[in-house]
C-alpha positions as CSV (number, residue, x, y, z in Angstrom):
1,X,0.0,0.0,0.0
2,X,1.2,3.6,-1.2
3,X,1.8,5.8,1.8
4,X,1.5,9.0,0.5
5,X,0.0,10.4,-3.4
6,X,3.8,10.9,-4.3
7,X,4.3,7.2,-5.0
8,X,1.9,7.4,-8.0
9,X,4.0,9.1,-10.7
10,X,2.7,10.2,-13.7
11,X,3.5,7.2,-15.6
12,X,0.8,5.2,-13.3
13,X,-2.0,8.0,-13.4
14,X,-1.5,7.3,-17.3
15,X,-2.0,3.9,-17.0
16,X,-5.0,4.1,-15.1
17,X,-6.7,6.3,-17.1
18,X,-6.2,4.3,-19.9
19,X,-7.3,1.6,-18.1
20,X,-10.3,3.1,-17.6
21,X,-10.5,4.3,-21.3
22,X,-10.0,0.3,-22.3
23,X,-13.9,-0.3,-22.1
24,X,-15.2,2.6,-24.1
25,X,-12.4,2.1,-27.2
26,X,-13.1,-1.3,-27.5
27,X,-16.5,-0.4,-27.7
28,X,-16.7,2.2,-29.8
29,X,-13.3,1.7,-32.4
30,X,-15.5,-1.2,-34.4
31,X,-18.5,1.3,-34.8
32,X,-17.1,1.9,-38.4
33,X,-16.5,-1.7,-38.9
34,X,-20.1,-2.8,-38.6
35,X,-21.8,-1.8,-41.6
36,X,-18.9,-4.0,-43.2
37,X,-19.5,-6.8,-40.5
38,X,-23.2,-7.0,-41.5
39,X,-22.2,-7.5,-45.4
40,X,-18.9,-10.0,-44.8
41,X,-21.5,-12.2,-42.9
42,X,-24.4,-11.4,-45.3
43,X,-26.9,-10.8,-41.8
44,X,-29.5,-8.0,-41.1
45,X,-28.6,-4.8,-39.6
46,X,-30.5,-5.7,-36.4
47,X,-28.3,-8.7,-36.0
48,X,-25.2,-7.1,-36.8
49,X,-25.7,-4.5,-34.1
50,X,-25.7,-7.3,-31.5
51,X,-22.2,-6.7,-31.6
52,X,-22.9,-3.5,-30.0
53,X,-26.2,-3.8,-28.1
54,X,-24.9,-7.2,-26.1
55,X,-21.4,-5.5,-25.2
56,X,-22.9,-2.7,-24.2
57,X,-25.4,-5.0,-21.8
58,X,-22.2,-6.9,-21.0
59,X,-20.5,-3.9,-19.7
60,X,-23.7,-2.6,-17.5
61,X,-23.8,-6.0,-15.7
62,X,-19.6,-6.0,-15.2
63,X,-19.9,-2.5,-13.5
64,X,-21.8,-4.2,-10.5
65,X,-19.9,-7.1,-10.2
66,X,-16.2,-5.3,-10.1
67,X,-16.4,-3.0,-7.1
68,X,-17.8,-5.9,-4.4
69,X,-14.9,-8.4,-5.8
70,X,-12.1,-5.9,-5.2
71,X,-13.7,-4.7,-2.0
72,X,-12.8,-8.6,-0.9
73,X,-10.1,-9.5,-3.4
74,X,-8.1,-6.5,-3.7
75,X,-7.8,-3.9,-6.8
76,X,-4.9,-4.9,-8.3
77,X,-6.0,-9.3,-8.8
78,X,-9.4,-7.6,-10.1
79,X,-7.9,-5.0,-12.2
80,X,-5.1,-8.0,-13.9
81,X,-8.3,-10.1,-14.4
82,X,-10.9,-7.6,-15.6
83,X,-7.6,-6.8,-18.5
84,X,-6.5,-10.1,-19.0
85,X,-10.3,-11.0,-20.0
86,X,-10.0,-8.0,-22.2
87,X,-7.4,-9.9,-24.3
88,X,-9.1,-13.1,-24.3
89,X,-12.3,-11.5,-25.7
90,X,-10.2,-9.8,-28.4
91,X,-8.7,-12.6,-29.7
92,X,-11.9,-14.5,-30.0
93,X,-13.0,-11.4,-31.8
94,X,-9.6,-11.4,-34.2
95,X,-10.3,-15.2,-34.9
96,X,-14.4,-15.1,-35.1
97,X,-15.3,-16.8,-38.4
98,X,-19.4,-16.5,-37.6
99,X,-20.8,-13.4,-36.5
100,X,-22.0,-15.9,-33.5
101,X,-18.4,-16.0,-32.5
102,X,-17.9,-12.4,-32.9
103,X,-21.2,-11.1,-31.0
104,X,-19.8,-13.5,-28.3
105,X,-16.1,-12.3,-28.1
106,X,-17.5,-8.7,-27.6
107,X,-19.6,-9.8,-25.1
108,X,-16.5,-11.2,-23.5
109,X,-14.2,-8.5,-24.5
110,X,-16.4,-5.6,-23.1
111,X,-17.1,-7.3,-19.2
112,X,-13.1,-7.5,-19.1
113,X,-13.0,-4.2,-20.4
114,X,-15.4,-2.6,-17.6
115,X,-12.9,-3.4,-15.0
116,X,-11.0,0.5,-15.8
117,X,-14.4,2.3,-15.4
118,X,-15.1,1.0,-11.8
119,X,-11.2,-0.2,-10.4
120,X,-9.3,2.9,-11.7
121,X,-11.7,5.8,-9.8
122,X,-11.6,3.1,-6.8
123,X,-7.6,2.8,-6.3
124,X,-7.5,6.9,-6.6
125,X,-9.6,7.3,-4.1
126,X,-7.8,4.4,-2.1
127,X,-4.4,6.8,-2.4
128,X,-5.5,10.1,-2.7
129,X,-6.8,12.2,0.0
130,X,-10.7,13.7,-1.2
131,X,-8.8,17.3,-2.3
132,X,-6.4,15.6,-4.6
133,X,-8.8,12.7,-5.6
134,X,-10.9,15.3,-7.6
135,X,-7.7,16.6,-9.6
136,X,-6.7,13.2,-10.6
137,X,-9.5,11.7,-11.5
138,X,-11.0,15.0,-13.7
139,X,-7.5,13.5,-15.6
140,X,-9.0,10.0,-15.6
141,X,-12.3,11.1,-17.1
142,X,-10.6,14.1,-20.0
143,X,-8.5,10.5,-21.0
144,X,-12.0,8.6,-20.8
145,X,-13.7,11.1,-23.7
146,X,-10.7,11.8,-25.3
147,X,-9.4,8.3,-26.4
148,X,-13.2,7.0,-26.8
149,X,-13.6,10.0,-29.3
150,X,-10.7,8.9,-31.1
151,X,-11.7,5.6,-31.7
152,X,-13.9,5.9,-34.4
153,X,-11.6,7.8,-36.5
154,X,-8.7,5.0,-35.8
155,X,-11.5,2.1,-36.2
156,X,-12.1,4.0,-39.6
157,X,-8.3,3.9,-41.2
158,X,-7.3,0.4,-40.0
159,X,-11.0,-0.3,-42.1
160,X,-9.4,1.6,-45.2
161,X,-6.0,0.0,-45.0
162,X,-7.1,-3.7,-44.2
163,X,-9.7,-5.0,-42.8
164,X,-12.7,-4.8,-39.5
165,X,-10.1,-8.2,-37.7
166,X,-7.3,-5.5,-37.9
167,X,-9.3,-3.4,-35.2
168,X,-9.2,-6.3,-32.9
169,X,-5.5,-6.6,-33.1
170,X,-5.4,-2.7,-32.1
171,X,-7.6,-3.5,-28.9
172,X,-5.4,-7.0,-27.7
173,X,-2.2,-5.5,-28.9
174,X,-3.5,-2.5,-26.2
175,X,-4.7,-4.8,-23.3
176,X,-1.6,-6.8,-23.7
177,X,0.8,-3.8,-23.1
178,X,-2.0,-2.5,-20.2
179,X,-1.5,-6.2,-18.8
180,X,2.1,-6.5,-18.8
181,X,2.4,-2.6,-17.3
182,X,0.0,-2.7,-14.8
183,X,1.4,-6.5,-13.7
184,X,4.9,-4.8,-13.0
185,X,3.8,-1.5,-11.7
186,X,0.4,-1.6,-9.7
187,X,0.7,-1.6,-6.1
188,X,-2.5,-3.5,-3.7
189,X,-4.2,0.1,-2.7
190,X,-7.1,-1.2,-0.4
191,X,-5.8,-1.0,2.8
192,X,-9.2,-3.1,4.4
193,X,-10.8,-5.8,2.7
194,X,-14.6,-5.6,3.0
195,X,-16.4,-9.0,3.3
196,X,-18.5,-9.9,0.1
197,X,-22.0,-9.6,1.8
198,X,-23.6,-11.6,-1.1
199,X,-25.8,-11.3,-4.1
200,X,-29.3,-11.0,-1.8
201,X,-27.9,-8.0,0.4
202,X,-26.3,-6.1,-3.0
203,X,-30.1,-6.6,-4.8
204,X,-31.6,-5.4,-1.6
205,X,-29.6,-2.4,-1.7
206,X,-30.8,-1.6,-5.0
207,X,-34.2,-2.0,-4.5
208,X,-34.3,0.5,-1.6
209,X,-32.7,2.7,-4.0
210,X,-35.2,2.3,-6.5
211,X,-37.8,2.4,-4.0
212,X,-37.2,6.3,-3.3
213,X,-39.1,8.2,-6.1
214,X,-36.7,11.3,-6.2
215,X,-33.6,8.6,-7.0
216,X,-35.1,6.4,-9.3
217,X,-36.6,9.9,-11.0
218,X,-32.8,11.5,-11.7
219,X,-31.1,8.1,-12.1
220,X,-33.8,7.2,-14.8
221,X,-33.0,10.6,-16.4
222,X,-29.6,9.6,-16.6
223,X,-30.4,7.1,-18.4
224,X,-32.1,8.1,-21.1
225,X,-29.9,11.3,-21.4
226,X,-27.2,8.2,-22.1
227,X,-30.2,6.7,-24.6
228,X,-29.7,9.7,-26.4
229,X,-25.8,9.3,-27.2
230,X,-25.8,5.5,-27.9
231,X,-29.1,5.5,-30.3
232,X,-27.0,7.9,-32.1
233,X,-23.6,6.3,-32.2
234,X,-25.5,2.7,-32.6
235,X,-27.2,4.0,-36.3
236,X,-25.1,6.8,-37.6
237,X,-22.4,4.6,-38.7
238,X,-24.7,2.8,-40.9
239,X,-26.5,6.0,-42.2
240,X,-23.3,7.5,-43.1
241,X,-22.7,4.0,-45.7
242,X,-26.1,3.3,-46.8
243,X,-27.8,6.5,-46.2
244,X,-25.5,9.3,-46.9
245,X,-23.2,7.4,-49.1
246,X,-19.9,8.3,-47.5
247,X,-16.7,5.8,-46.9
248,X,-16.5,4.1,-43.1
249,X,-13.6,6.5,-42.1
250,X,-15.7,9.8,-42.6
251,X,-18.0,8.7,-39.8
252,X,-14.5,9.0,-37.5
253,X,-13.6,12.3,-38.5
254,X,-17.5,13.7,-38.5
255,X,-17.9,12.0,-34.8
256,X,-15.3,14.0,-33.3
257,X,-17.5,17.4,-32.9
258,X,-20.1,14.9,-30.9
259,X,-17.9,14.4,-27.7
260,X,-15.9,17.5,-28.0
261,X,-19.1,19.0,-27.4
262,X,-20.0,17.1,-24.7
263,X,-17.0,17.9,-23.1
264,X,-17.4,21.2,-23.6
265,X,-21.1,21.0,-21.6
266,X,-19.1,19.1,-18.5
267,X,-16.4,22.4,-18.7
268,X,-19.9,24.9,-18.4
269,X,-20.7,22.0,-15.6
270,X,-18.0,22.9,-13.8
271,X,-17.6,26.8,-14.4
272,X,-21.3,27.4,-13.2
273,X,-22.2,24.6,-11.3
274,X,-22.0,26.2,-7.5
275,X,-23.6,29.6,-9.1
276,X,-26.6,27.8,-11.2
277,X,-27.4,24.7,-9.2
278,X,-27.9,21.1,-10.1
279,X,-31.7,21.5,-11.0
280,X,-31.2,24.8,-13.4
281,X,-28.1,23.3,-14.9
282,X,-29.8,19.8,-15.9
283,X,-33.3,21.8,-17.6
284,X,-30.8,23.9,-19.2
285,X,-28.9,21.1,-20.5
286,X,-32.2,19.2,-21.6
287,X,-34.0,21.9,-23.8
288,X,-30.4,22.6,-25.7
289,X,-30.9,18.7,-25.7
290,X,-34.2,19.2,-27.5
291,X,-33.5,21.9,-29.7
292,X,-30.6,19.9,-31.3
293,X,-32.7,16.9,-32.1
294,X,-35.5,19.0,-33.6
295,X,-33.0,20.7,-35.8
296,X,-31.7,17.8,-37.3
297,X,-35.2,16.6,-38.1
298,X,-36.3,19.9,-39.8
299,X,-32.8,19.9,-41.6
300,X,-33.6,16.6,-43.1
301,X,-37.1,17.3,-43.5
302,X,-36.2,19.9,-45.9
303,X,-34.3,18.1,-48.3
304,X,-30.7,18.8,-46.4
305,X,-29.2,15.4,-46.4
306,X,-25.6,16.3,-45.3
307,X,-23.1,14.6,-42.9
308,X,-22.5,18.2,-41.3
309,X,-26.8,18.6,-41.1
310,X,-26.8,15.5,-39.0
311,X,-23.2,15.8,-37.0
312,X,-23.6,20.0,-36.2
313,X,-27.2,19.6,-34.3
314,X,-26.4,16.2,-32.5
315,X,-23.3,18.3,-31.1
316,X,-25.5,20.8,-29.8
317,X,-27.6,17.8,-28.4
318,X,-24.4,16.2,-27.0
319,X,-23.3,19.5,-25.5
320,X,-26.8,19.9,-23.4
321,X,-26.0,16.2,-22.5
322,X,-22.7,17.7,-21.0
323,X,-24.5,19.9,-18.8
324,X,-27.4,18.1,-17.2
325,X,-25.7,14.6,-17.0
326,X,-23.2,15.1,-14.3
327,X,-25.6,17.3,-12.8
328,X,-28.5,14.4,-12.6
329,X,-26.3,11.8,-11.7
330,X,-24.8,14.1,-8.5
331,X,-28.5,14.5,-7.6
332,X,-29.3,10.8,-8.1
333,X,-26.2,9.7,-5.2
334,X,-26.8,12.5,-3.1
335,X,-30.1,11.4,-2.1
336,X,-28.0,8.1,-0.5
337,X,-24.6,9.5,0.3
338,X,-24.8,6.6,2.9
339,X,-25.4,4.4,-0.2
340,X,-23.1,6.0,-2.7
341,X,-21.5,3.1,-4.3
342,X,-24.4,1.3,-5.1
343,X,-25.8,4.3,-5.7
344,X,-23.3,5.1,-8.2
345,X,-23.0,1.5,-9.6
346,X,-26.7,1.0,-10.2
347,X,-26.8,4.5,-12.0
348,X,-24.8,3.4,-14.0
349,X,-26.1,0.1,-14.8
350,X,-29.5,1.9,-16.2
351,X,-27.6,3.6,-18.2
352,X,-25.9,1.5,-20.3
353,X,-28.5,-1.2,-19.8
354,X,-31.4,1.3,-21.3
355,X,-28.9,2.6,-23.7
356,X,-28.0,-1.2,-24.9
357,X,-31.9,-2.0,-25.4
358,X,-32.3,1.6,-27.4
359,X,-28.7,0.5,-29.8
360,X,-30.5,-2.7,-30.5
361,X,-34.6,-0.7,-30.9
362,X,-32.9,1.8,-33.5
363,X,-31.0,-1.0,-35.2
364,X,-34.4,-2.8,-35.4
365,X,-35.9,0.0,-36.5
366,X,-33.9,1.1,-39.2
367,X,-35.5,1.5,-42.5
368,X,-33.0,3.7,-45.2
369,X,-33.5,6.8,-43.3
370,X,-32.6,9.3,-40.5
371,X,-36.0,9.7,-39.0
372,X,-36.1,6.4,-36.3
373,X,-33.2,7.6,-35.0
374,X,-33.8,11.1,-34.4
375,X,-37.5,10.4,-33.5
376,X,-36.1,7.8,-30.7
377,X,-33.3,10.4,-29.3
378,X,-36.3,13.0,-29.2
379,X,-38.8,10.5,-27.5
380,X,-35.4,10.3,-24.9
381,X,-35.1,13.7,-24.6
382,X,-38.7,14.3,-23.6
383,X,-38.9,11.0,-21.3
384,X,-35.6,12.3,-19.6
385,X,-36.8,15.8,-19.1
386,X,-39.8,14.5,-17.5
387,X,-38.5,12.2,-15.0
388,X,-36.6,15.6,-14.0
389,X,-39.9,17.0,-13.8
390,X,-40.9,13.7,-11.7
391,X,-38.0,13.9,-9.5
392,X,-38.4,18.0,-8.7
393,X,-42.1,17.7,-7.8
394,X,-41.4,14.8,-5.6
């Protein structure tokens, strides 16, 4: 065990935030690929996007299981296993010759990959006093967008150059190097290990959670902010090929205005959050939220079928995510600061369970055009601004 925040050097803040990057890249580099995954294996586009939808499930379910196995275990035997699963899953991807194999090595590939999102923040926070804790991990979350972001565009160019196993190479050849460094350099951080209670007394917990109106109102606005982001990420890959016409690696370079701006929402987050408040930043947030989606549909309406008529107003959308995200899921764990880790960790388990159901409903419901998309991120918008509505009147 560390004695003191000095014994982290830089080197180790940078592997843990790429460590906590490794789920999001894997998941989002083959984004370009699957357009090109649905014709090499001649399947639908509703079973093609299992490769997304399931991983994304897979990741949601991970997230819960992590943080009570290294509360008993330890971070760094969790954090070794979460990676080396990570490479397992990728080569099962590199080597799929059925899209059966494939959907299941992402599945595989994204629950080892979730071990960064939960462990990383965890062995901060085991180091770290609270007042440096926040100054690290904002580091740990800018490396979480920014590598994500760049995905695509990478996924993309390895498409051009050779083919959708090359991006699976990328991901192992990355968990490989994560393994290897974090084997040699990653102290044990928990100083107390915290008996496993079991899998009745961790549902419990949730269910009193869920139980209180004003969390399950903000935590299920979360959740379909998050809706909003992956029902566009799940479908714009293909509308950019079969829709718009464009090569796989535009969508990379188009998709990075989408979480620029939503970085650029958690920087106004930040800036005005102690002079606004939590419940004008997140109605804020949702009507620019709004407004973005209903300008892409009246673009397209009237005959403007560009990338940058599509990319432009989701920005706006994603930067109103910015805002009111962090904002609604600070509100959600405050109601149980006694409860904060499972509040956090069930949170986030709506999220990206909601959001894997909405990558699969879009892929489903996907018929040559923009409109099922951008009518399902609106009908998200307006269900997420009313459980706000919910959860203020409560």
């Amino acid at each position: 065990m560390p004695e003191s925040p000095r014994e982290f050097s830089r080197g180790m803040i940078v592997l843990l935030a790429a460590a906590s990057a490794l789920g999001p890249v894997a998941m989002q580099i083959m984004l370009p690929a699957i357009p090109i995954v649905r014709e090499t294996f001649d399947i639908s586009t509703g079973t093609a996007q299992l490769t997304l939808s399931l991983s994304m499930f897979s990741i949601a379910v991970a997230t819960l299981i992590y943080g009570p196995l290294s509360d008993r275990y330890g971070r760094r035997p969790i954090m070794l296993l979460g990676i080396a699963i990570t490479v397992f899953g990728s080569a099962l991807c590199m080597m799929a010759a059925s899209i059966e194999w494939l959907i299941f090595g992402r599945i595989v590939q994204a629950a080892g990959g979730a071990v960064g999102l939960v462990l990383a923040r965890a062995i901060v926070r085991d180091v770290y006093p609270a007042d440096q804790a926040a100054g690290v991990i904002a580091t740990l979350v800018m490396v979480m967008v920014i590598m994500p972001m760049l995905a695509p565009l990478a996924g993309g160019e390895l498409m051009i150059r050779f083919d959708w196993h090359s991006i699976f190479y990328l991901v192992a050849a990355i968990s490989l190097f994560l393994l290897l460094a974090m084997s040699r350099s990653l102290p044990e951080t928990l100083q107390k290990q915290t008996p496993f209670s079991g899998v009745l007394s961790m549902l419990g917990g949730f269910v009193t959670l869920m139980r209180s109106r004003v969390f399950a109102a903000y935590a299920l606005n979360v959740a379909f902010v998050s809706v909003m982001f992956f029902s566009f990420i799940s479908a714009a890959p293909e509308i950019m090929v079969s829709v718009l016409k464009r090569p796989p690696n535009e969508y990379g370079y188009y998709f990075i205005m989408v979480p620029a701006a939503f970085m650029a929402g958690n920087y106004v987050t930040r800036w005005y959050s102690k002079s606004a408040g939590v419940n004008t930043l997140i109605s804020r947030g949702a009507w620019l939220s709004i407004s973005g989606i209903s300008i892409a549909l009246l673009l397209h309406l009237s005959g403007v079928h560009h990338p940058l008529a599509l990319f432009m107003p989701v920005a706006l959308t994603t930067f109103g995510n910015g805002i009111s995200l962090p904002n609604a899921q600070a509100a959600a764990i405050n109601e149980f600061p006694d409860m904060a880790g499972s509040a956090s960790g069930l949170t986030g388990f709506l999220q990206m369970g909601f959001s894997a159901v909405a990558a699969q409903l879009v892929a489903l419901l996907f018929n040559g055009t923009v409109y099922p998309m951008l009518l399902l991120m609106l009908a998200a918008a307006l269900i997420s601004m009313g459980c706000f509505y919910l959860a203020r009147s409560a």
